[in-house]
C-alpha positions as CSV (number, residue, x, y, z in Angstrom):
1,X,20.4,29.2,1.8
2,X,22.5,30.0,5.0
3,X,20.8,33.8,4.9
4,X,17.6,33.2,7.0
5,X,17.5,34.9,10.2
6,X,17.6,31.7,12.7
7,X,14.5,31.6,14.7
8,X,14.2,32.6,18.8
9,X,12.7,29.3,20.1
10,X,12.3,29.4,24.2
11,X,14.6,26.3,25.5
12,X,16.4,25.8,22.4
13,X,19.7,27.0,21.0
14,X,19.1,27.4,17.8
15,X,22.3,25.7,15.1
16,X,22.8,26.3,11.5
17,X,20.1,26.2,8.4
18,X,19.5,22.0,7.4
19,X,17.2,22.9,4.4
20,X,14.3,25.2,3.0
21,X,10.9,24.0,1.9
22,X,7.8,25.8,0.3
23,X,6.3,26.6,3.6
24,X,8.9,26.2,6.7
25,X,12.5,26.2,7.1
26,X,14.6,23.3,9.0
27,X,17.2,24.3,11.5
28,X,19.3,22.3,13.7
29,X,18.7,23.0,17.1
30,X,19.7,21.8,20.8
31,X,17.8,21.8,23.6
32,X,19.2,24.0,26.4
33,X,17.5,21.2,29.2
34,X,19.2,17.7,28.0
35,X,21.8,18.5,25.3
36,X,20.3,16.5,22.6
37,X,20.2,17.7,18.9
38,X,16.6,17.8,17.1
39,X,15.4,19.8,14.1
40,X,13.2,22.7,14.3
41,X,10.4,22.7,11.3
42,X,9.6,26.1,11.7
43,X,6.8,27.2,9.5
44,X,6.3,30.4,7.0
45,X,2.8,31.7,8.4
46,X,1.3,34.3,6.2
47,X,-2.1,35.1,7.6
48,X,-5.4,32.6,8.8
49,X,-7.3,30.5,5.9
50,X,-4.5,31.4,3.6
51,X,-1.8,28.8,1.6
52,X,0.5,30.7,-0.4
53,X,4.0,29.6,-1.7
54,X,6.0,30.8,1.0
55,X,4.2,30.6,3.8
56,X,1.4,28.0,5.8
57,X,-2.1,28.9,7.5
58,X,-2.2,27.6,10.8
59,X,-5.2,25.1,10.0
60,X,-2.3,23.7,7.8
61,X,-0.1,23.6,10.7
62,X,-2.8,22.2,13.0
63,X,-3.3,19.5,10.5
64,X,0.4,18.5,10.0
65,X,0.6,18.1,13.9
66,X,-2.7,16.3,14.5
67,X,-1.5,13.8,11.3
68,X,2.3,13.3,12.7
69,X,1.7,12.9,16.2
70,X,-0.9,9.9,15.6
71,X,1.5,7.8,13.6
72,X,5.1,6.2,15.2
73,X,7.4,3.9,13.4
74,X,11.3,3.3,13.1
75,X,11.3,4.6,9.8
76,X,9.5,7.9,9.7
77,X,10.5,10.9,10.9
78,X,8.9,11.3,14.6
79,X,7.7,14.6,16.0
80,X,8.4,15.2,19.6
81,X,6.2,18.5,20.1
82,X,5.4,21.6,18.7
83,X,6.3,24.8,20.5
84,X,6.6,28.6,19.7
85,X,8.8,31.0,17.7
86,X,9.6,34.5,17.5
87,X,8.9,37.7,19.2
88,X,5.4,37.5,21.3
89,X,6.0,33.6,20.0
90,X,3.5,34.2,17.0
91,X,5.2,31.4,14.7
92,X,4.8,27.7,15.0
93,X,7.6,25.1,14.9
94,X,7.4,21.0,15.2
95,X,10.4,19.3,17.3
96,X,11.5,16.3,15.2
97,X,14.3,13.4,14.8
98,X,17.6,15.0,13.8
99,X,18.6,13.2,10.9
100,X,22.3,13.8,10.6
101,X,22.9,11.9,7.5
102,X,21.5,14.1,5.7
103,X,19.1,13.6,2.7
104,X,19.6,10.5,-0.3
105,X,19.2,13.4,-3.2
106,X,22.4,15.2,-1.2
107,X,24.0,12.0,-1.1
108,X,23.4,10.7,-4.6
109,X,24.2,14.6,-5.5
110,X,27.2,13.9,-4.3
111,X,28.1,10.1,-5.1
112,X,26.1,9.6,-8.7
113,X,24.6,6.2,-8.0
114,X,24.8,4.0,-5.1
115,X,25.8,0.3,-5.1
116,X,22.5,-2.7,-5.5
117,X,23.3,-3.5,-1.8
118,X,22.9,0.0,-0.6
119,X,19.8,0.7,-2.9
120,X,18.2,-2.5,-0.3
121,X,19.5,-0.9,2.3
122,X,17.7,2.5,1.2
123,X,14.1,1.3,-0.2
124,X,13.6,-1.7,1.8
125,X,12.5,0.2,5.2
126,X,11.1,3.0,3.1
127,X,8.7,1.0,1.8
128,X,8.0,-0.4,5.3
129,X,7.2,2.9,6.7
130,X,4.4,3.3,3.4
131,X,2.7,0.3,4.3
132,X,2.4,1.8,7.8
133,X,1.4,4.8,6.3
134,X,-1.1,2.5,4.0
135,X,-2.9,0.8,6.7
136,X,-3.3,3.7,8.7
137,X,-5.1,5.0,6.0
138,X,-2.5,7.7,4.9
139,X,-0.8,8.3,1.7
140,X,2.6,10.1,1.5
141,X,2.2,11.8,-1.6
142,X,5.6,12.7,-2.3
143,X,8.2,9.9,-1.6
144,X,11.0,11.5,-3.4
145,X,14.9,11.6,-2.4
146,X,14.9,15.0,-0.9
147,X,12.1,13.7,2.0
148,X,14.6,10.7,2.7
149,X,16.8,11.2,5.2
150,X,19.7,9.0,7.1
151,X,21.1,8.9,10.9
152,X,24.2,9.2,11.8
153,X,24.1,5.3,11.6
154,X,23.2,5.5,8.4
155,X,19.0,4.3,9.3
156,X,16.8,5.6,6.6
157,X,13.9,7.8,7.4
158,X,10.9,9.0,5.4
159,X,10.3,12.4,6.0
160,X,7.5,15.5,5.3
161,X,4.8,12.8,5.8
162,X,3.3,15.8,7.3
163,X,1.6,16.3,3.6
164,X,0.3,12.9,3.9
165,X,-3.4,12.6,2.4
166,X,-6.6,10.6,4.2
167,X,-9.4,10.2,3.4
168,X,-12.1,12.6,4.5
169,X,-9.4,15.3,5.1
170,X,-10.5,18.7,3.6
171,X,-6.6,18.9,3.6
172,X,-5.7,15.9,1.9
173,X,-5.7,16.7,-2.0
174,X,-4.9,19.3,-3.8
175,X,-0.9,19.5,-3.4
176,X,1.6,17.8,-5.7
177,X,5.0,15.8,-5.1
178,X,8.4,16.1,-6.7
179,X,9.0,15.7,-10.8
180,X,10.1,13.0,-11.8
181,X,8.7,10.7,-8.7
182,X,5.2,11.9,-9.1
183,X,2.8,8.7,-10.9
184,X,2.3,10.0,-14.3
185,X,-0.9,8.2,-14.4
186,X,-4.4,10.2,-14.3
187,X,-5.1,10.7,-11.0
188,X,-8.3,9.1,-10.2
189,X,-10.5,11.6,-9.0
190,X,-13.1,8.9,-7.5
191,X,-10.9,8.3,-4.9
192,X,-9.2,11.4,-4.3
193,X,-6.6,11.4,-1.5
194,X,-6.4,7.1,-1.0
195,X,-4.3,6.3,-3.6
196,X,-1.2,4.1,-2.4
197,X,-0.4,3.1,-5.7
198,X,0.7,6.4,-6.5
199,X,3.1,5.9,-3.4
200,X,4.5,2.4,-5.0
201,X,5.3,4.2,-8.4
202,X,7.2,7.1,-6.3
203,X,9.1,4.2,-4.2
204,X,10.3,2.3,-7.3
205,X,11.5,5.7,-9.0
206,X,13.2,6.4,-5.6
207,X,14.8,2.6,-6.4
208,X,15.5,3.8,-10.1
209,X,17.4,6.7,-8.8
210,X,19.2,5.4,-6.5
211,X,20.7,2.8,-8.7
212,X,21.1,5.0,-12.1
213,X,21.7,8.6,-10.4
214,X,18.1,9.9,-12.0
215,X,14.9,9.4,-12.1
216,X,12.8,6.7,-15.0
217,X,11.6,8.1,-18.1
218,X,8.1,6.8,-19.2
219,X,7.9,3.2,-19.9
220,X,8.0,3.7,-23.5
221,X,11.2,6.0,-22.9
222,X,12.9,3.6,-20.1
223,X,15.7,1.4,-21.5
224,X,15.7,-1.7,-19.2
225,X,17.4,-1.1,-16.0
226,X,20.1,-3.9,-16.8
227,X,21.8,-1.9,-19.7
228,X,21.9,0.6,-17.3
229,X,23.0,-1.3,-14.1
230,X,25.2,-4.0,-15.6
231,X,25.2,-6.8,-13.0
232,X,21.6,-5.8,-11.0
233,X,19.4,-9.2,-10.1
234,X,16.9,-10.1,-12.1
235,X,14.4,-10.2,-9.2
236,X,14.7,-6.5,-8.1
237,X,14.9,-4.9,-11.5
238,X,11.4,-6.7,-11.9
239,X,10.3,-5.4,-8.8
240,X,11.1,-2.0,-9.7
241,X,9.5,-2.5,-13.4
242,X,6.3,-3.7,-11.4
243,X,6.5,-0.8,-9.1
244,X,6.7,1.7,-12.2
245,X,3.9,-0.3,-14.5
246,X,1.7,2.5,-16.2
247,X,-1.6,0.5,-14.9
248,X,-1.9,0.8,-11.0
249,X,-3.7,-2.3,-10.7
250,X,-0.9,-4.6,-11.1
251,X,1.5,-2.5,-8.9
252,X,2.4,-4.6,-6.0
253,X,1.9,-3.4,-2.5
254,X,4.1,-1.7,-0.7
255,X,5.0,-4.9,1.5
256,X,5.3,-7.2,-1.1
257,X,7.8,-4.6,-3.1
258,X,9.6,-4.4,0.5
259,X,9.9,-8.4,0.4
260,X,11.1,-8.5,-3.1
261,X,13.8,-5.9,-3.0
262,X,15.1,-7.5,0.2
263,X,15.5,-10.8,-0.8
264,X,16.5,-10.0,-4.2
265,X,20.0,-8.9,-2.8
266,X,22.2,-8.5,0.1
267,X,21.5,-5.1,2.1
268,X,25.3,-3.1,2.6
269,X,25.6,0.0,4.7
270,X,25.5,3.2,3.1
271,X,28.4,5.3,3.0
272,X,27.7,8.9,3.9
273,X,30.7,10.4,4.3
274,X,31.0,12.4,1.0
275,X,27.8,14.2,1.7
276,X,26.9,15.2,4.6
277,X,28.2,18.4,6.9
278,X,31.7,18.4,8.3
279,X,30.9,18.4,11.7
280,X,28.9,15.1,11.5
281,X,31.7,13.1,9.8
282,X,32.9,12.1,13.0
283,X,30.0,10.9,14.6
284,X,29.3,8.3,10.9
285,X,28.9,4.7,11.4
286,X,29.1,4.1,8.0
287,X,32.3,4.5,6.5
288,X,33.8,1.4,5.4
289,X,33.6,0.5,1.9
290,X,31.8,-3.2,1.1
291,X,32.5,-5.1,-1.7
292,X,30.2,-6.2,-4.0
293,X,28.7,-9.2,-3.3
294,X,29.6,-10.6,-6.6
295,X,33.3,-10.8,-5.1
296,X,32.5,-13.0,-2.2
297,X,32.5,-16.8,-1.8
298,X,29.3,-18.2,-3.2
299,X,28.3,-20.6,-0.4
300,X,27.6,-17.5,2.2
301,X,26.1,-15.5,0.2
302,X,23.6,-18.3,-0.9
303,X,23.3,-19.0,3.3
304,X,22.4,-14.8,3.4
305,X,19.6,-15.3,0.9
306,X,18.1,-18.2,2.3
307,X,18.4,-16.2,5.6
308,X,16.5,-13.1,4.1
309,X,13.8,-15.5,2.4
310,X,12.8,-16.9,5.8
311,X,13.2,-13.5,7.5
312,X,10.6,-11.9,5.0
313,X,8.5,-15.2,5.6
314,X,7.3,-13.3,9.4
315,X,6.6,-10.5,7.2
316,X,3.7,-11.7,5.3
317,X,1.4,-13.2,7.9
318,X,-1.8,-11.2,6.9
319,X,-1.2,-10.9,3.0
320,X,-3.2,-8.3,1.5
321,X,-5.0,-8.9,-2.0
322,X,-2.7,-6.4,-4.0
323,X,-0.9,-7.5,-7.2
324,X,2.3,-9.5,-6.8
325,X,5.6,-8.8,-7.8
326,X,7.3,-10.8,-10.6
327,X,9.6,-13.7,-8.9
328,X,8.2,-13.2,-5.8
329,X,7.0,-16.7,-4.9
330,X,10.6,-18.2,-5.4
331,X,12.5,-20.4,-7.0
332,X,11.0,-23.6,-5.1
333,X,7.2,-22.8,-5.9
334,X,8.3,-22.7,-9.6
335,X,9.6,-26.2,-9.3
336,X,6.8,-27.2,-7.5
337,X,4.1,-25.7,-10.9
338,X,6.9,-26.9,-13.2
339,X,6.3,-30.5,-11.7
340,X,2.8,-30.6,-11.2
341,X,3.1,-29.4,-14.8
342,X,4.9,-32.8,-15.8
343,X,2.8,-34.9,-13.5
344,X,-0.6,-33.4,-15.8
345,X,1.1,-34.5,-19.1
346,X,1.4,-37.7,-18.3
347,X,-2.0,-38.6,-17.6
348,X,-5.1,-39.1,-19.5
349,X,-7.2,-36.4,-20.7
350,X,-10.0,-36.4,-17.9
351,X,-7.2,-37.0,-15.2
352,X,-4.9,-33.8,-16.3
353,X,-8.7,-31.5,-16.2
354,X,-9.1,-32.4,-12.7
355,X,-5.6,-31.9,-11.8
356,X,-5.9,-28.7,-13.6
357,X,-8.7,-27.8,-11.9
358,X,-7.5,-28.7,-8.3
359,X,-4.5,-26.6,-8.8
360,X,-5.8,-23.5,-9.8
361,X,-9.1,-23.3,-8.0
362,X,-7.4,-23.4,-4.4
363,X,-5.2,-20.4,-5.3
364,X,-8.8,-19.1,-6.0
365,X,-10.1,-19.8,-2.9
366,X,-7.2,-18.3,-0.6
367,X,-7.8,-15.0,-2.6
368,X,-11.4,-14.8,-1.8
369,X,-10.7,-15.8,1.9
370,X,-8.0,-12.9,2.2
371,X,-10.7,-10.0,0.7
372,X,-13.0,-11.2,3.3
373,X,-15.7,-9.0,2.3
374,X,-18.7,-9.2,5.0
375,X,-22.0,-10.6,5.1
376,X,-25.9,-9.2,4.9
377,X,-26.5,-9.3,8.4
378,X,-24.9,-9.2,11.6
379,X,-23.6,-11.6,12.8
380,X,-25.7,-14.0,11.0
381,X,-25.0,-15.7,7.2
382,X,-26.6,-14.8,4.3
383,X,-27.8,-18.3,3.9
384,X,-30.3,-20.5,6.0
385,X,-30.8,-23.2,3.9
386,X,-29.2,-26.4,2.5
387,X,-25.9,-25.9,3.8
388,X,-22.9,-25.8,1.1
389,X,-25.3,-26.4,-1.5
390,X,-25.7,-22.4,-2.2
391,X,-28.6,-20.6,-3.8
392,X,-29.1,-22.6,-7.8
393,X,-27.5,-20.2,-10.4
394,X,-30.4,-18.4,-12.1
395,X,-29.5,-17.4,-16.0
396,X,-30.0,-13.5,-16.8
397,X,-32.3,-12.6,-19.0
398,X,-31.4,-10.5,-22.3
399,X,-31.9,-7.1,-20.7
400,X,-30.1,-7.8,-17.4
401,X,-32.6,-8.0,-15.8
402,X,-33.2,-10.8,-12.9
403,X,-36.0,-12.6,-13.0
404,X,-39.1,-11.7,-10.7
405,X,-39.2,-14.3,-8.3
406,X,-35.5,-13.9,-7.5
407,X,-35.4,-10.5,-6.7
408,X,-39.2,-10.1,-4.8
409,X,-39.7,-9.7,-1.1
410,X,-37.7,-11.8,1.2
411,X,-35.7,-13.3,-1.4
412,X,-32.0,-13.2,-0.8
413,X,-31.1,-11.2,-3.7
414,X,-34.0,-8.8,-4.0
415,X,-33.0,-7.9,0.3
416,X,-29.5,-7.7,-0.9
417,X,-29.8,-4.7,-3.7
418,X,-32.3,-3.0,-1.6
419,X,-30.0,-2.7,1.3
420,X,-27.2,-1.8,-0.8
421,X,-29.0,1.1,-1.9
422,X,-28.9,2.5,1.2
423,X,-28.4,6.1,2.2
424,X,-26.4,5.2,5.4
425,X,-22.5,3.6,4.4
426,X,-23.1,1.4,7.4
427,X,-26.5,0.0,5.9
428,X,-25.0,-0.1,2.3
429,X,-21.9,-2.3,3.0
430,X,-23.7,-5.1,4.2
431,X,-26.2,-4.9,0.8
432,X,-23.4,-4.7,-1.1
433,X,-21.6,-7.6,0.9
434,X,-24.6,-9.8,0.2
435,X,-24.5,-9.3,-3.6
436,X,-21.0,-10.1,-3.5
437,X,-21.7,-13.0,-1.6
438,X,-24.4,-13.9,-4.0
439,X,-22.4,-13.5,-6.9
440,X,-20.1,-15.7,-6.3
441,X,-22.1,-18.6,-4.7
442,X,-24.5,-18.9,-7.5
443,X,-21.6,-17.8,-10.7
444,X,-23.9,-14.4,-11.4
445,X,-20.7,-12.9,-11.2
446,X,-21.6,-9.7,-13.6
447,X,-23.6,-8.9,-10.2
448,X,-19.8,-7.6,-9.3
449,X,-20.2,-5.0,-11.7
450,X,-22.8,-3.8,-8.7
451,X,-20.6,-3.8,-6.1
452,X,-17.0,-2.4,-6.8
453,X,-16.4,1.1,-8.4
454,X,-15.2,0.0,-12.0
455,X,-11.3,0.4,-12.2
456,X,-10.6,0.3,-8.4
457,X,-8.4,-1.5,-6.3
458,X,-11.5,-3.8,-5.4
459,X,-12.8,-4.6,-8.4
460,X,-9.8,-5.8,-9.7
461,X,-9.3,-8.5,-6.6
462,X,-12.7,-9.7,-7.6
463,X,-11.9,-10.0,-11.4
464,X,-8.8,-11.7,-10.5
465,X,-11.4,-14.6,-9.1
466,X,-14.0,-14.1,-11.4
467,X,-11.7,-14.8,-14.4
468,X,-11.0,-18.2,-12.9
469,X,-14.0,-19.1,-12.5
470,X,-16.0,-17.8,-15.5
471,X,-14.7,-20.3,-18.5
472,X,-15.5,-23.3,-16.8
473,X,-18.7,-21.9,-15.2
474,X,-17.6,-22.7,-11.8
475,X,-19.0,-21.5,-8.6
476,X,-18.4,-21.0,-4.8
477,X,-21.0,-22.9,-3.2
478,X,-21.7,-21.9,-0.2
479,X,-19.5,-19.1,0.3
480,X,-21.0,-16.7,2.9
481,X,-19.7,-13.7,4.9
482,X,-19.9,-12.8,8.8
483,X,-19.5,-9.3,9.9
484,X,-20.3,-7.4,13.3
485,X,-19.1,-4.1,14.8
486,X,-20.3,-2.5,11.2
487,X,-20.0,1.4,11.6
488,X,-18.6,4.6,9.6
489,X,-16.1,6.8,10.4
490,X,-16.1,10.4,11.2
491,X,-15.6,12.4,8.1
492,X,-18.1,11.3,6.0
493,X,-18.4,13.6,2.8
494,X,-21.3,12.3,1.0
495,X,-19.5,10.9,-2.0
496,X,-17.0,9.5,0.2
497,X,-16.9,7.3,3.7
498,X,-15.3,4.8,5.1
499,X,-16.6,1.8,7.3
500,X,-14.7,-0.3,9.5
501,X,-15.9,-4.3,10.3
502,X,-15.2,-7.0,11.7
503,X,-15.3,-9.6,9.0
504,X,-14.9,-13.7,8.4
505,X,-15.9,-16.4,5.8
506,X,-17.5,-19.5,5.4
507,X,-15.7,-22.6,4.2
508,X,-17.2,-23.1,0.8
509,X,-17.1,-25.8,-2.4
510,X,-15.8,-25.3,-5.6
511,X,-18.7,-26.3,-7.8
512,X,-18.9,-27.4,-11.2
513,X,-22.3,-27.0,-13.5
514,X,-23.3,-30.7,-12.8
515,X,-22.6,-30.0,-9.1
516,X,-19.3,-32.2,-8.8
517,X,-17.1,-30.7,-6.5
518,X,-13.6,-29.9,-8.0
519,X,-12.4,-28.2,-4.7
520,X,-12.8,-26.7,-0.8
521,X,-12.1,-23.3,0.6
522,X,-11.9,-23.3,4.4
523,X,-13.2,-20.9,6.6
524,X,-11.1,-17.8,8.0
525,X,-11.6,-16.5,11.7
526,X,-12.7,-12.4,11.9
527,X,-10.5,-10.0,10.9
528,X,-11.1,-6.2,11.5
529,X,-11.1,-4.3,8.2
530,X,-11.8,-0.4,6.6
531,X,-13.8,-0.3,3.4
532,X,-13.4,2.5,1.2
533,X,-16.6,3.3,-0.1
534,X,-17.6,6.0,-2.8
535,X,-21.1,7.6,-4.3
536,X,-21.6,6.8,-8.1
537,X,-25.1,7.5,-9.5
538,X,-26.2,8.3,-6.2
539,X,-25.6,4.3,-4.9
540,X,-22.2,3.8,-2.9
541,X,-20.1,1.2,-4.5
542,X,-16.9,-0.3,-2.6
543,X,-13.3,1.3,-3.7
544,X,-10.7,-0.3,-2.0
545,X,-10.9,-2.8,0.9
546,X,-7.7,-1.8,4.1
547,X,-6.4,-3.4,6.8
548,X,-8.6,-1.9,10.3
549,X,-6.5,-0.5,12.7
């Protein structure tokens, strides 16, 4: 690897060789103004318009700028410019963090495994950095151990997110990530480059990895992790099992696998000192080895994890509606369902329904408040008449088909699918918003079938809600949406857009078929959101629903 000619940069004295990729090389270099290390990402350009395996167009390099310099957090690799290379400077070379540390595949190369503590250590602020990455509306694409990198002080960073995909990026699909960490699951080709489940089954297998020494076989191949890790908590081998699930769906977020992993154990610094280069050894923070935590005096290391349950607490403010990790909600809410359990059993039948009921249904209505999926006009509700009394459920009839008064001119769900088929995104969402709306106040809820692209993050929320409701033919009475500042993004594609809102509920009933109220949702203030939106049979259906910038 040490052969490459080291690169002429103007300002820089250019060091020794840090690693080879597809398209650049990495070199350590100093600048000649300040002293202070950085590495050089100099890229491989073989001619305009063209990718090849050695070498990187310079849209490609325009694109990997434009993506790095709009994102900054403590645990991604940060570009500091881009400058010049070579003779009559015709290459092209990015400035970045020095990670001195080295890379978690050199280390594990190096070590075999690392200890539980320092896996926490590792994957906790990695998958910090994705749900950065998530919300901006990037994907990584290839979270694998040779893109992690360490500081001298032993600070993990996630790395290359230059290959990050968006959506409406001519640049953002196409390219694969690392065997082995890549989601075997099909890729869905609806949604093309925003996939951050694919991200969550890459940051479990990094998990995986870093525990075992290599990466997880297929589920039906994978012995369970504690015959391999004798000793691992419960909690974060299910966290990583979740992470690595086969269906997407029920893969957590990438917060909630943060919080799990962190409070599942007791972070320990990670000991570099058997990897990295000579010349950084004494510069390591790192060094001294920690016992495991099983050694130490119970009492303080029951404090710790009472400390890391309320410090994860802050992290959770704005929970999104993605799958939850086993074990996640703690040992006190399990106490709390096991007694309310106990409570039920000892009442009458009528008594433990209602209970029953009144359990379940709020749970419901907190998950409906967090999708917070708009209205059918600005600024205005859907609904102008009796209040929380909703629109009367109206039964299908055998074809599917709704009845002709419901769906003629001016009536609430005949405005609602003729706006949703809508040519402009803009128009669409607030059509398909209404429907929603519709279906859930009046328990039509195979209206949802209209709204969501089938198999998407999105529709899966709403089936999480609509299987609560649909055996005891409940409904959401009076459960309306608000949205203003409605418009769509640059980079439309026709079969893709995204549209950002400002978005808030109603407060609403829970509503049984004899109109007895069973339960109450209350209202939620705006909150700005993205909607993914994609084309199918020519109508645009919702994908996935993201936080707005």
């Amino acid at each position: 690897m040490d052969d490459a000619q080291a690169p002429e940069v103007p300002g820089y004295d250019v060091g020794r060789l840090l690693g080879r990729g597809g398209s650049s090389d990495v070199w350590l270099a100093r600048e000649q103004g300040n002293g202070r290390d950085y590495a050089l990402k100099c890229f491989r350009v073989e001619g305009p318009g063209t990718w090849g395996s050695t070498g990187m167009a310079e849209e490609g390099i325009r694109r990997e700028i434009r993506i790095l310099s709009a994102l900054d957090h403590p645990h991604l690799v940060k570009v500091h410019d881009a400058v010049r290379t070579g003779e009559g400077a015709k290459g092209t070379a990015l400035v970045m963090d020095y990670a001195a540390g080295g890379s978690l595949a050199q280390l594990v190369c190096a070590r075999g495994k690392l200890s539980v503590g320092e896996t926490v250590t590792v994957l906790t602020p990695i998958a910090q950095a994705l749900d950065y990455l998530h919300g901006k509306g990037f994907t990584h694409s290839d979270v694998s151990p040779g893109n992690v990198l360490f500081t001298g002080q032993g600070k993990p960073l996630l790395s290359d997110v230059g290959i990050a995909r968006m959506l409406g990026d001519p640049g953002g699909s196409g390219r694969g990530g690392t065997a082995g960490f890549l989601d075997p699951s099909p890729v869905d080709a609806v949604r093309a480059g925003l996939q951050p489940e694919r991200d969550i089954y890459s940051a479990a297998a990094l998990g995986w990895f870093c525990l075992t020494g290599a990466a997880p076989g297929r589920t039906a191949d994978r012995p369970p992790l504690s015959l391999l890790v004798p000793g691992v908590p419960k909690e974060f081998a299910a966290a990583l099992e979740a992470g690595l699930s086969e269906d997407r769906r029920v893969r957590p977020g990438a917060l909630a696998l943060a919080t799990a992993v962190y409070r599942s154990a007791e972070a320990q610094p990670v000991d570099l000192s058997g990897s990295v280069h000579p010349t950084v050894l004494p510069e390591l923070l790192t060094r001294r080895h920690i016992h495991d935590e099983s050694k130490r005096r119970e009492f303080p290391v029951k404090l710790r994890a009472l400390r890391r349950r309320a410090a994860t607490a802050r992290w959770n403010k704005h929970p999104k509606p993605a799958a939850a990790v086993p074990g996640i909600a703690g040992p006190a809410a399990a106490k709390a369902a096991a007694g309310r359990g106990k409570h039920a059993g000892e009442q009458v039948a009528g008594r433990r329904r209602r209970m029953l009921l009144r359990s379940v249904l709020p749970s419901v209505a907190a998950a409906v408040a967090g999708l917070l999926l708009l209205s059918g006009a600005t600024g205005e509700r859907m609904w102008t008449g009796s209040g929380d009394a909703g629109p009367p459920p109206v039964p299908a009839t055998p074809s599917g088909a709704v009845p002709g008064g419901e769906t003629g001119p001016g009536s609430p769900l005949g405005d609602a699918r003729r706006q949703a088929h809508a040519d402009d995104p803009a128009l669409a969402v607030r059509g398909l918003a209404a429907l929603r709306d519709y279906a859930f106040s009046s328990g039509r809820l195979e209206l949802l079938a209209d709204v969501n692209v089938p198999g998407s993050a999105a529709a899966a929320a709403d089936e999480r809600i609509a299987a609560a409701l649909r055996p005891s033919g409940h409904r959401l009475a009076g459960f309306t949406s608000t949205l203003s500042g409605v418009a769509a993004d640059e980079g439309e594609t026709g079969s893709r857009a995204v549209v950002r809102v400002v978005a808030a509920t109603s407060g609403y009933s829970t509503t049984g078929g004899g109109g007895n109220v069973v339960a109450t949702g209350a209202a939620t203030g705006p909150q700005p959101l993205r909607l993914v939106l994609v084309r199918l049979d020519g109508e645009w259906r919702v994908s996935d629903i993201l936080p707005g910038l």
